[in-house]
C-alpha positions as CSV (number, residue, x, y, z in Angstrom):
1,X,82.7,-44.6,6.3
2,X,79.0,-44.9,7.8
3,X,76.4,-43.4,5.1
4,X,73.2,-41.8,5.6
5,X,69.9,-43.1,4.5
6,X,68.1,-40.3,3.1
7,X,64.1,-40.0,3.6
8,X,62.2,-39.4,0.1
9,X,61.0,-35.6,0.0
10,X,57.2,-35.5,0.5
11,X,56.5,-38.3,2.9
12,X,56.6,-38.1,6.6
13,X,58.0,-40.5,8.7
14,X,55.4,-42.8,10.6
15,X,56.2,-44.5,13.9
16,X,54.7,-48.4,14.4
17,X,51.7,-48.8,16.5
18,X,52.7,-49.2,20.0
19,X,50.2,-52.0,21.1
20,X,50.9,-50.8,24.4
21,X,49.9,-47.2,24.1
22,X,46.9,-46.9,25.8
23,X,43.3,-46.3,24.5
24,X,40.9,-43.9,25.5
25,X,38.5,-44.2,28.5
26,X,34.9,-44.9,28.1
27,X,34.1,-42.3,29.6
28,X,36.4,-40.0,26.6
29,X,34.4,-41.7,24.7
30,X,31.3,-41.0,25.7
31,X,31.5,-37.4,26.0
32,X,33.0,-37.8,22.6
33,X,29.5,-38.9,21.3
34,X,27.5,-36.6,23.1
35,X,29.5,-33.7,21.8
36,X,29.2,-34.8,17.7
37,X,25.7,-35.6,18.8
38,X,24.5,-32.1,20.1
39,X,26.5,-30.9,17.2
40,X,25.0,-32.5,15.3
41,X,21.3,-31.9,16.8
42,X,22.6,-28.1,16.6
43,X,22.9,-28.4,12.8
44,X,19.4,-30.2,11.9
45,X,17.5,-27.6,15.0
46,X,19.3,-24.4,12.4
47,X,18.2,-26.0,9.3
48,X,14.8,-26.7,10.4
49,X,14.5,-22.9,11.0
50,X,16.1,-22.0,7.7
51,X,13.4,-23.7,6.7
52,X,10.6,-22.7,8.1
53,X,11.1,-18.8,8.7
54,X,8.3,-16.7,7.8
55,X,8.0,-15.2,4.0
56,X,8.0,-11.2,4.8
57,X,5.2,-9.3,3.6
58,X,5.6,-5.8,2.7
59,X,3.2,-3.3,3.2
60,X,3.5,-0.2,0.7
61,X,2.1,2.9,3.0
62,X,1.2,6.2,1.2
63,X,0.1,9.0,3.7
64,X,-3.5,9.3,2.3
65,X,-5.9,10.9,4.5
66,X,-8.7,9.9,5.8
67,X,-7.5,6.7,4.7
68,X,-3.6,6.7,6.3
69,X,-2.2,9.4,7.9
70,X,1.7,9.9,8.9
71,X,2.1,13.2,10.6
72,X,-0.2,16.1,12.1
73,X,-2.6,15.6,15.3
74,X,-4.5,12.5,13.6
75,X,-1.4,10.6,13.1
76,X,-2.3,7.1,12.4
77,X,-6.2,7.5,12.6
78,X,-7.3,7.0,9.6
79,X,-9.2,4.2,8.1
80,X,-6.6,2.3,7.2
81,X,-4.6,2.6,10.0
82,X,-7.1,1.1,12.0
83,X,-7.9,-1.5,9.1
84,X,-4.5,-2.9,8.7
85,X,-3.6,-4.1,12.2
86,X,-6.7,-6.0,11.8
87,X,-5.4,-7.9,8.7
88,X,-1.5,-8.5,10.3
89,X,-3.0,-10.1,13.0
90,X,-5.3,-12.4,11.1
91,X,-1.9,-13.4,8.9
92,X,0.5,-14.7,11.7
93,X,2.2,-16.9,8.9
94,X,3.7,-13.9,7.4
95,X,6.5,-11.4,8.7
96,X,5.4,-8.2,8.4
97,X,7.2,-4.8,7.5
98,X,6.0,-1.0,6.8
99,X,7.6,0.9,3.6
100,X,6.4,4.2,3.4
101,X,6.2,5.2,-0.6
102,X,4.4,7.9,-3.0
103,X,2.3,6.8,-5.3
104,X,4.9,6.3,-8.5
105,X,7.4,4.2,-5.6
106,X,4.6,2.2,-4.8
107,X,3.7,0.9,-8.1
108,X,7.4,-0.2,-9.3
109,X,7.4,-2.3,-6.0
110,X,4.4,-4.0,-6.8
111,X,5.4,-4.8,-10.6
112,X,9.2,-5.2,-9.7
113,X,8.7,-7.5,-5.6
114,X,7.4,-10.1,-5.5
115,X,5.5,-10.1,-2.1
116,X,4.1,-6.9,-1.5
117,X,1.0,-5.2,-1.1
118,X,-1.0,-1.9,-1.1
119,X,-4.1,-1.7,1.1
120,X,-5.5,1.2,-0.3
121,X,-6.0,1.1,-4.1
122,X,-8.6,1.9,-6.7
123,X,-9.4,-0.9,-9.4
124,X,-8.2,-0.5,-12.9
125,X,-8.1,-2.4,-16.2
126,X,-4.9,-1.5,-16.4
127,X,-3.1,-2.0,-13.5
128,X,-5.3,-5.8,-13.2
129,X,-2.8,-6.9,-15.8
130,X,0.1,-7.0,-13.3
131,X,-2.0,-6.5,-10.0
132,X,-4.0,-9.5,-8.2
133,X,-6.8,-7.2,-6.1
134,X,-9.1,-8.0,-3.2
135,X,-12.8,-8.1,-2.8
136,X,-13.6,-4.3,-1.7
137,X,-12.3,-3.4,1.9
138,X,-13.6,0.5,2.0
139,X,-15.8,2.9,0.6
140,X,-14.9,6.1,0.0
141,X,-16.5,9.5,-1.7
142,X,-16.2,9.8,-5.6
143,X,-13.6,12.7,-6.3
144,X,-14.7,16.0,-7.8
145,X,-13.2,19.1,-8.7
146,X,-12.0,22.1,-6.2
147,X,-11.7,25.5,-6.8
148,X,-11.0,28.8,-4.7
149,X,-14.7,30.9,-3.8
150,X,-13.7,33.5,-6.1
151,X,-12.7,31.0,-9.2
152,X,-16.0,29.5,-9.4
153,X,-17.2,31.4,-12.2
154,X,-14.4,29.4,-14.0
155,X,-16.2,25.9,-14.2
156,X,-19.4,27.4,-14.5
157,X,-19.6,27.2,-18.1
158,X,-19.4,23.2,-17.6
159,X,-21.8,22.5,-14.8
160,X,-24.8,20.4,-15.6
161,X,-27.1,20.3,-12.7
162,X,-24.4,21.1,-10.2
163,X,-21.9,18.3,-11.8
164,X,-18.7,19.1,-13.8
165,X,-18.9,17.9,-17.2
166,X,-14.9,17.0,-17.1
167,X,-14.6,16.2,-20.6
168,X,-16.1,19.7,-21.6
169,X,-13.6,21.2,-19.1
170,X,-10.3,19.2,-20.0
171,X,-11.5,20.2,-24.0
172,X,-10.7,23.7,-23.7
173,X,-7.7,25.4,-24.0
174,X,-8.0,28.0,-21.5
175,X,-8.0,25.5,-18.5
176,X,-5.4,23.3,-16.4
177,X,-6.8,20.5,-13.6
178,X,-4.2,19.6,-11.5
179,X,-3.4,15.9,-10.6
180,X,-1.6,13.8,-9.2
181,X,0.6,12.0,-11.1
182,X,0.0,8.0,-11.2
183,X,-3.1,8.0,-8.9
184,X,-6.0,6.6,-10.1
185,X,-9.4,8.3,-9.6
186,X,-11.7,5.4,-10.3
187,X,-12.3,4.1,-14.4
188,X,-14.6,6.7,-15.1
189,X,-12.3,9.2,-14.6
190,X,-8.9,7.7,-15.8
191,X,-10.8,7.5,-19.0
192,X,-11.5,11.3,-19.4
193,X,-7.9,12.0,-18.3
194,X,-6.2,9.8,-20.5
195,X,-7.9,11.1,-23.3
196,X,-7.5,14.7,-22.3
197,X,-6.1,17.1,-25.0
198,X,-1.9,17.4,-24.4
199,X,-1.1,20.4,-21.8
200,X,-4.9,19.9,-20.3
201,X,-3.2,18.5,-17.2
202,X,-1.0,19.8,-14.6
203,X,0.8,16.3,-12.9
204,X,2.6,16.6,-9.6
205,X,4.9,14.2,-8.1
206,X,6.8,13.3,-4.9
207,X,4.8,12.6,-1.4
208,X,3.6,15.8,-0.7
209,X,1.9,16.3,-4.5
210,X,-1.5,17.4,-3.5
211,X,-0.2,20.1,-1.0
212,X,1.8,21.6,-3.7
213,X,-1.1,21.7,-5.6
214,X,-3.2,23.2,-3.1
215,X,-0.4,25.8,-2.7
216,X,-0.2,26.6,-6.6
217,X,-4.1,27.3,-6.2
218,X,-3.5,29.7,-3.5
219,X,-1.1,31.5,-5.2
220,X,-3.1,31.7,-8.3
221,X,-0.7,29.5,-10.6
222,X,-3.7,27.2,-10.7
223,X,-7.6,27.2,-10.6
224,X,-8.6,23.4,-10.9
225,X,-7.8,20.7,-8.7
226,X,-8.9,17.0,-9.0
227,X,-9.4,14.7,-6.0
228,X,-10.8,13.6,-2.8
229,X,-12.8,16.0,-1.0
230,X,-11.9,14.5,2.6
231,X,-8.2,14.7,1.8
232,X,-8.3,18.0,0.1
233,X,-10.3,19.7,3.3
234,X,-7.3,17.5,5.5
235,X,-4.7,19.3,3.7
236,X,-5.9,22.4,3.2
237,X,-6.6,22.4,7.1
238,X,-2.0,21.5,7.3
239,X,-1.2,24.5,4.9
240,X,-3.4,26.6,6.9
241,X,-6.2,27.1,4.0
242,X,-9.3,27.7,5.4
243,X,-12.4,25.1,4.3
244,X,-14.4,28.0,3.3
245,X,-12.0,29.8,1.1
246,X,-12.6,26.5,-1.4
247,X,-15.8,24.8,-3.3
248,X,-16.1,21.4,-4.0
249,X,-18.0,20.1,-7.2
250,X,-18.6,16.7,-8.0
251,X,-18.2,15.0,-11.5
252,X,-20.9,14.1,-14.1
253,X,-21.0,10.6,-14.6
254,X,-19.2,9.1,-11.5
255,X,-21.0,7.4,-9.1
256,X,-21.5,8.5,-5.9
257,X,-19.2,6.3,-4.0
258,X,-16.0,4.0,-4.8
259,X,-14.1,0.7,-3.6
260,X,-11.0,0.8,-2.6
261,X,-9.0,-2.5,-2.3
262,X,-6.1,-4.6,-1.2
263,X,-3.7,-5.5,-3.9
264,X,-0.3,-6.9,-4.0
265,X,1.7,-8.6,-6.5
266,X,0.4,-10.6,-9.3
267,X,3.0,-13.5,-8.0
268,X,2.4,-17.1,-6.4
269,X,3.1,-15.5,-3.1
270,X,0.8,-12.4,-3.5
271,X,-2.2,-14.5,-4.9
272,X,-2.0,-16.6,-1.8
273,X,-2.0,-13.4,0.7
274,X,-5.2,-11.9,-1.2
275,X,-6.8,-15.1,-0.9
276,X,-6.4,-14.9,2.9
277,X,-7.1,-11.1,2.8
278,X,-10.0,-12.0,1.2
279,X,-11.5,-14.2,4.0
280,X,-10.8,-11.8,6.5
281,X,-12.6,-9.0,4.6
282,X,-15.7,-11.1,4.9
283,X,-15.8,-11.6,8.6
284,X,-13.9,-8.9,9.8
285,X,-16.6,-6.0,10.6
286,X,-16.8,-3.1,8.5
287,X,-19.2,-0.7,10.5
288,X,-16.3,0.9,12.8
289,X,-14.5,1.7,9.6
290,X,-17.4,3.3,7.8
291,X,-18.2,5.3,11.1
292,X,-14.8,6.9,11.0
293,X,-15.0,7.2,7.3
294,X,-18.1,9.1,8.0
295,X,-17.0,11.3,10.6
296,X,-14.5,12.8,7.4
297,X,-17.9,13.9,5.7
298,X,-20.0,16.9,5.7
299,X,-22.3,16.4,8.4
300,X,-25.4,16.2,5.3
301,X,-23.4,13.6,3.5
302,X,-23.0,10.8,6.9
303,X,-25.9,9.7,7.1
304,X,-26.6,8.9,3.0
305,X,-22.6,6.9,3.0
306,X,-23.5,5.2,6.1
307,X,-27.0,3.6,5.1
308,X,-24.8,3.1,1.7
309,X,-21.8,1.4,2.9
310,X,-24.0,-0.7,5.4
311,X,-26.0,-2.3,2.5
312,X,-22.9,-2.3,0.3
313,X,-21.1,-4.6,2.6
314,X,-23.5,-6.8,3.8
315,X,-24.7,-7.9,0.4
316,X,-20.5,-8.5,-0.2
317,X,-21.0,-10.8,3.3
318,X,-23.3,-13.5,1.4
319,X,-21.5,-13.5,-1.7
């Protein structure tokens, strides 16, 4: 009886090179070569743009008036607004994107990302720890107090040749300024308000902060407010608060006018943007942004920030 050879498990059975099979065609193997050769151009053409895609620079947007403005008929005429295209297109190595934050937002992304900037912030020791800042891009107004017509009698027990003593007002009892909460309103005054007695201070958060102050004022839940004249007057103007119904006092012991600067990250990437920023801020010309600045003034005040801001940024030019 015939017996069957069994094949071990796991192996295949293989056949014996047929010498006469035939081979392929030059021309199969041509376009055989030309096909793992375009693949093979595909592969280093992707890597080479892994490679070299643009970092993306984030810009942290707050709506600030006169300086940026988000909504309402001057929608993206303020200061900034005009100032920042400028700077995007003097940094083509960069991606650029828009985040619109409040103030509180905006400093967590600046501690917590690495590559992102603010265009529109005040100096301070503070913040210079984890903040790599500009050269000065604007100018802007000191702030000062505001209170209703009829309140004035409250802050004139502290006025010394027309300027609030703010360290006399935050000292008593009987008085609240309202602020908003993180901002910075130059050293001087960061000083007095971090030193202020507890309860002297009314913070308010979110994007809309200094309306709702403006709002408590008009309904008599507060009498002091602290900030900006040009952005009070803006917002006072959206809530439908008319200029004259408020007075605006400025602060003993600030100086008349402030910087405000570009400042991003304290990171390899962010030191290296404010470097560039930096050169542009020299060459780029700063009389269209100080004539719209000055169109936010009183008409007495234009002419004083405008001789001001002229000198102020020329002398930075030869630095």
């Amino acid at each position: 009886m015939a017996t069957t050879k069994r094949r071990s498990p796991g192996y295949a059975k293989t056949e014996p090179f047929n010498l006469k099979r035939p081979l392929p065609s030059p021309a199969s193997r041509t376009h055989s070569g030309w096909t793992w050769r375009l693949f093979g151009l595909l592969c280093l053409l992707t890597l080479s743009g892994a490679a070299q895609a643009k970092p993306t620079l984030i810009w942290l947007l707050r709506d600030l008036p006169p300086m940026t403005i988000f909504e309402g008929p001057k929608k993206g005429q303020g200061v900034i607004d005009h100032l920042l295209p400028q700077l995007i297109a003097g940094m083509p190595q960069y991606e650029h994107t828009m985040l619109r934050v409040n103030r509180a937002r905006g400093l967590q992304m600046l501690q917590e990302h690495s590559f992102a900037c603010d265009p529109a912030l005040l100096w301070s020791k503070e913040r210079a720890q984890w903040i790599v800042y500009s050269i000065p891009a604007i100018r802007a107004v000191s702030n000062g107090l505001v209170v209703r017509q009829k309140d004035r009698g409250v802050l004139a027990p502290y006025l010394v040749e027309g300027e609030v003593d703010l360290a006399a007002l935050l000292a008593a009892p009987e008085r609240k300024v309202g602020i908003v909460a993180e901002r910075s309103y130059g050293e001087f005054i960061d000083n007095l308000l971090q030193q202020a007695p507890r309860g002297a201070l009314t913070p308010h958060y979110g994007n809309d902060a200094l309306s709702n102050l403006l709002s408590m004022q008009r309904l008599g839940r507060l009498q002091v407010v602290l900030g900006y004249w040009p952005e009070i007057r803006y917002q006072a103007t959206q809530a439908q608060i008319a200029e004259d119904e408020l007075a605006f006092y400025p602060i003993r012991g600030t100086q008349k006018y402030l910087s405000g600067h570009v400042a991003c990250s304290n990171s390899a990437e962010g030191r290296q943007a404010i470097a560039e920023i930096n050169g542009l801020l020299r060459t780029l010309p700063h009389e269209p942004l100080n004539q719209l600045y000055a169109d936010w003034l009183d008409p007495e005040r234009r002419a004083d920030y405008l001789q001001q801001a002229r000198v102020f940024f020329d002398h930075q030019a030869v630095q």
